[in-house]
N, C-alpha and C positions, 0 to 999 in steps of 0.2 A: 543598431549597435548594442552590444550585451558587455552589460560590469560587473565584474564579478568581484568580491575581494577573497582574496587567497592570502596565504601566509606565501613569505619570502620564498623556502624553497618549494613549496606546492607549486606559484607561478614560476619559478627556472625551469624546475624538473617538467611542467606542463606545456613552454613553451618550444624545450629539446625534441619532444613529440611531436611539436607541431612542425617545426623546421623541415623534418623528416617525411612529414605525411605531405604528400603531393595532391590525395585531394581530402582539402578540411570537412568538405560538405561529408562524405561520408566517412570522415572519422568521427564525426558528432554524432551524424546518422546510428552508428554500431554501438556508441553512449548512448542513444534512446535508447535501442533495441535489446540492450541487455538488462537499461532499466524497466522494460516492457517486461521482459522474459521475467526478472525476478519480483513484479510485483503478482504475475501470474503464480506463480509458484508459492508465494506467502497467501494471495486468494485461495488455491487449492489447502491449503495446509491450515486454514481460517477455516473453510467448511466444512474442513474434516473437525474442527472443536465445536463446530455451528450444532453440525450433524450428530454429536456424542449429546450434546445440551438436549434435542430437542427428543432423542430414543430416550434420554432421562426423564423427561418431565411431560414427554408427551405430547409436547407443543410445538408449533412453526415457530420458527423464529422473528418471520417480521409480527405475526400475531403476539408471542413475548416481549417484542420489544413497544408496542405498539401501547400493550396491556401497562408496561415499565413503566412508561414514559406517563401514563394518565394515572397513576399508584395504584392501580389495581391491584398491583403484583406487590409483595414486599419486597426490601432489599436487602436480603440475606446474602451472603459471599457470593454462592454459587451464581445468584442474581444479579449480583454487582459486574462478576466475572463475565457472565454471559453479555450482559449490555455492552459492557466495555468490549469484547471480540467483537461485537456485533457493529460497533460502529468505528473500529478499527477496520471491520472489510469492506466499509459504506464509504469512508472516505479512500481507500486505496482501489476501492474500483472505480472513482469518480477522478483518481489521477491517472487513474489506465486508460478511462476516456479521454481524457483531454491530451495524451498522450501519444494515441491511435490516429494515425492519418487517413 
């Protein structure tokens, strides 16, 4: 059993959906799969700012961040910037996994 708390009309207007849908399993189902589809999509759109960082400075990225994380590196904006992408696409590809059947 799954609990979710919602506001008043989020759960009305949620359950007029469900009344309707004949079958729930794959109405959930198509709420993964568009969750799926749009963390791919912010993945792609994360590598393309990965991919700009690393023609900048010359460097891989798990190697920058690697180097970040032990202070090798300073932490100037652009540095700040890049870690923080970098581990915005670390945890969203780690819910894409858990996500994926």
């Amino acid at each position: 059993m799954i609990s979710i708390e919602l506001s008043y009309k989020t759960e009305k207007r949620l359950k007029q959906i469900l009344l309707v849908q004949s079958n729930k399993d794959k109405f959930f189902r198509k709420i993964i799969d568009f969750q799926i589809d749009e963390l791919k999509l912010g993945l792609y759109n994360i590598k393309k700012d990965l991919d700009e960082f690393e023609k900048k400075y010359l460097i891989d990225t798990k190697l920058f961040y690697k180097k970040f994380q032990a202070g090798e590196i300073d932490d100037k904006d652009d540095f700040m910037i890049w870690a923080g992408i970098y581990e915005m696409f670390l945890r969203d590809k780690q819910i894409l996994e858990k996500l994926k059947w």
